[in-house]
C-alpha positions in Angstrom: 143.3 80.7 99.3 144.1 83.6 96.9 140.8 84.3 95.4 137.0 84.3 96.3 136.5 81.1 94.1 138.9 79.1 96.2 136.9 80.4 99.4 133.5 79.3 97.3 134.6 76.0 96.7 136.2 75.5 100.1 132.7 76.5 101.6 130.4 74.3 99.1 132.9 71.3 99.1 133.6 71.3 103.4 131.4 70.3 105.6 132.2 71.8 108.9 129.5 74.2 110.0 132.1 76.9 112.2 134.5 76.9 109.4 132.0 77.6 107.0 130.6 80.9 108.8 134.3 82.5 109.6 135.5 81.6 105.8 132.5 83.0 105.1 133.0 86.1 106.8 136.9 86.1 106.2 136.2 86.4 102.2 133.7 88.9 103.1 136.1 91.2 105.1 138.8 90.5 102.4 136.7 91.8 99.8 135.7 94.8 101.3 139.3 95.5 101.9 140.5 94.6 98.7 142.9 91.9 99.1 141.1 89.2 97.7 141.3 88.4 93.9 138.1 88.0 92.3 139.9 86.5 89.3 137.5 84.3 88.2 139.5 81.8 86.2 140.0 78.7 88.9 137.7 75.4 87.4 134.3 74.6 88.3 133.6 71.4 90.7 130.0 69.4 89.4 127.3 70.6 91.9 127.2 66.2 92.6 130.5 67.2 94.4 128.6 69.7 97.2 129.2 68.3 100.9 127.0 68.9 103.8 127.2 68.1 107.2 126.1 64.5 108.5 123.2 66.1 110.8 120.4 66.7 110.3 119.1 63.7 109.0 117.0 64.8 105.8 113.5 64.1 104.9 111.0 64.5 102.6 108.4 67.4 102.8 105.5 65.2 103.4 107.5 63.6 106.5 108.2 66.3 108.2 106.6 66.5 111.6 103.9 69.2 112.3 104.4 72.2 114.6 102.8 74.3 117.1 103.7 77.7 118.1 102.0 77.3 121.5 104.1 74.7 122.8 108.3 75.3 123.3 108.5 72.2 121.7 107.1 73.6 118.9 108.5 76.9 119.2 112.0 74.9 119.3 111.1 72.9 116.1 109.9 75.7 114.2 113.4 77.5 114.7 115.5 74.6 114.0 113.1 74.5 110.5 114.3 78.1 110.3 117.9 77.3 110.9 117.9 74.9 108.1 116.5 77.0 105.4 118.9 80.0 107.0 122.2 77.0 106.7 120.9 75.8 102.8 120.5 79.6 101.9 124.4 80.1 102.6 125.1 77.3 100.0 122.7 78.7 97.6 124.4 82.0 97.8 128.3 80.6 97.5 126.8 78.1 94.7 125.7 81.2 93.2 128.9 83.1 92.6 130.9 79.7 92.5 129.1 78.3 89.4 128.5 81.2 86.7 131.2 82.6 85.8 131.8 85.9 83.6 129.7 88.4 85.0 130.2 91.9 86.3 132.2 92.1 89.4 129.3 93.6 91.1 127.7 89.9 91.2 130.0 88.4 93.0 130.5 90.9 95.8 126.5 91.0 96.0 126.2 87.4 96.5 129.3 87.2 98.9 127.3 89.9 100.8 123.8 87.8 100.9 126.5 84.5 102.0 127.5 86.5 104.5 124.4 87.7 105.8 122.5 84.5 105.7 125.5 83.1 107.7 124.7 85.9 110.0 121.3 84.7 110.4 122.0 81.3 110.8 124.3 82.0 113.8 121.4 84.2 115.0 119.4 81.2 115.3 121.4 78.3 116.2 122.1 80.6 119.4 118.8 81.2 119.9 117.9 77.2 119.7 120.7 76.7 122.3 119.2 78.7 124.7 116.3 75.6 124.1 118.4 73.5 124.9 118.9 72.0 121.4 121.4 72.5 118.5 121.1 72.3 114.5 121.4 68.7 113.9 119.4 67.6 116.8 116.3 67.5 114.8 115.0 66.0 111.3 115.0 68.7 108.8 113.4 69.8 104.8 115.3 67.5 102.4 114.1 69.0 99.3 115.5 72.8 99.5 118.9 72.1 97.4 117.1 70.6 94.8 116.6 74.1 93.7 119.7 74.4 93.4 120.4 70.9 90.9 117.9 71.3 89.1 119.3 75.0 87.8 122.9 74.0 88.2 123.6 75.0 84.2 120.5 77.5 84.0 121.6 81.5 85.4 118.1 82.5 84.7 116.2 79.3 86.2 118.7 79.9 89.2 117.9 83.6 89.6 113.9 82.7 89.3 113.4 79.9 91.7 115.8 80.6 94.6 115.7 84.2 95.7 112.6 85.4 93.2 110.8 81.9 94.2 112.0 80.8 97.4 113.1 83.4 99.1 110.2 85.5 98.1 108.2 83.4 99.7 109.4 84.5 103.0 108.0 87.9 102.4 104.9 86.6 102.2 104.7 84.4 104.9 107.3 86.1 107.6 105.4 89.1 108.8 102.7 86.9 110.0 105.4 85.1 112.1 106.5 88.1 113.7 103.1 89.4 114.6 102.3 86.0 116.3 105.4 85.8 118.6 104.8 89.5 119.3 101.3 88.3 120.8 102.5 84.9 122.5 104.7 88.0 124.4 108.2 86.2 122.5 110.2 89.2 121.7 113.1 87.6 120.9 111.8 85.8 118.3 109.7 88.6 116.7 113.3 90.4 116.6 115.2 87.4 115.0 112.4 87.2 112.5 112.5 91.1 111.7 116.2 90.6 111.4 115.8 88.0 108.3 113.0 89.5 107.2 114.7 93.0 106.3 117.9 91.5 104.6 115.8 88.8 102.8 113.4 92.1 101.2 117.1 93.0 100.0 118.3 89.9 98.9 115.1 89.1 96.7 115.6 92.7 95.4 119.2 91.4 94.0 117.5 88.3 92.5 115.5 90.9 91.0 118.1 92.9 89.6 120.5 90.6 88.4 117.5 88.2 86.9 116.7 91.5 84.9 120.4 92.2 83.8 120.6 88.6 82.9 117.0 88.7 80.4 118.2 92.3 79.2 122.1 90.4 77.8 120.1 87.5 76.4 117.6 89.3 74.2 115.3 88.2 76.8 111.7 89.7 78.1 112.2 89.9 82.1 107.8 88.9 83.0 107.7 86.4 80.3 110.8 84.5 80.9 110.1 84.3 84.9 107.0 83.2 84.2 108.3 80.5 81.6 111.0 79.5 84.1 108.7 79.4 87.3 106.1 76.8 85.2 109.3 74.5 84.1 110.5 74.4 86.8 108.4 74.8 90.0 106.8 71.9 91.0 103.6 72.5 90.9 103.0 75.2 88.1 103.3 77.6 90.3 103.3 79.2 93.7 100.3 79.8 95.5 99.1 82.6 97.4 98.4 85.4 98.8 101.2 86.8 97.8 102.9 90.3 100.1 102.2 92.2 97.1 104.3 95.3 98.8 107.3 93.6 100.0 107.3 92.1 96.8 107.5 95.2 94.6 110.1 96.8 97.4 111.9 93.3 96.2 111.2 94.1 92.8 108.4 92.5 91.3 106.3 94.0 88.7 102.9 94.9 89.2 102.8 92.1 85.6 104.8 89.7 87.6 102.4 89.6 90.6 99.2 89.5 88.3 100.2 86.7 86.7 101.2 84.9 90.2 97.5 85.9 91.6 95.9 84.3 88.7 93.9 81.3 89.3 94.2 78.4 87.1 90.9 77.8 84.8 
């Protein structure tokens, strides 16, 4: 493989989960050294054509069975829940660079550093879950989280809105919560796993923000008004719903406009 395309498409288009980390952090180490082109010229794949493993077996939101911290069963499902959205989030990332094309050289290196950090996170996990006695794949898991990533397979800005600025984002809100309960059920480990993700996702939603704003500012585009166009065609559901971690958030990037707007109740 002689540029960071080929290691994109050999990481959306494989489907063996230890391959995928160490190309993952191969590219990454490659970059950072310099020997890998970033020529971005090699063709495009349809997103139809993006492989995952057999396991886990993928269900709808609704069928998802319910967990309790309190229990290590539910302390185990809750983390394989975690390990899934940590696994998806690596394809999101390599889907991002892989599929839009022509942007500043700075993009690509930013999203091979959020592919590699969400990989890291995933591994971070997937240990812990082992020491549980279960693996990824050993549990049902969220079938609807790539779907973000179809519907805005030919849409930079719809991409940029609903998968770190949407999805992600909602992590920030919901997270520190997480932490503070496994830091009173006495589950260190946990609370520090959680801390981990939390800090690079605040950095991760901040390059959503960034890029989503560099990508409004080429188009002629204004930044509030756009996201919220894009979050109300494309968010099931008009919109998110709070509360919202208003200062994570604006760390992340949000404006003061954008979070007004996401607080508002519909009439």
């Amino acid at each position: 493989m002689n540029t960071l395309f080929d290691y994109a498409e050999a990481c959306l288009h494989r489907d063996d989960i230890d391959e995928k980390l160490a190309l993952t952090h191969e590219a990454t180490q490659l970059v950072s050294e310099g020997r890998l082109s970033l020529d971005p010229s090699a063709p495009i794949r349809p997103i139809a054509e993006v492989r995952f493993p057999m396991r886990p077996r993928l269900l709808p939101p609704q069928q998802m069975p319910k967990r309790k911290l309190t229990t290590s069963e539910g302390v185990a499902a809750f983390f394989h829940a975690i390990a899934h959205v940590e696994f998806i989030a690596i394809y999101l990332a390599w889907d991002l660079l892989y599929r839009f094309r022509g942007l500043p050289e700075s993009f690509y290196r930013d999203w091979l550093r959020v592919a590699d950090e969400e990989a890291q996170h995933f591994a971070l996990i997937r240990d812990h879950l082992r020491t549980m006695g279960l693996d990824y794949g050993d549990l049902p898991a969220h079938g609807g989280l790539w779907e973000h990533a179809t519907d805005t397979a030919d849409h930079l800005l719809a991409r940029l809105a609903m998968v770190p600025r949407c999805m992600e984002a909602r992590g920030l809100d919901v997270t520190p919560a997480l932490i503070e309960k496994f830091l009173q059920l006495g589950d260190q480990r946990s609370a520090a796993i959680l801390t981990r993700i939390l800090t690079d996702e605040v950095g991760h939603v901040e390059l959503g923000s960034i890029w989503f704003k560099y990508a409004c500012v080429a188009q002629g585009l204004e930044p509030v008004a756009q996201y919220r166009q894009l979050i109300e065609i494309y968010y099931k559901g008009g919109k998110p719903k709070g509360p919202f971690n208003k200062e994570l958030r604006i760390i992340a990037g949000f404006s003061n406009a954008e979070l007004d707007w996401l607080e508002q109740q519909p009439q």
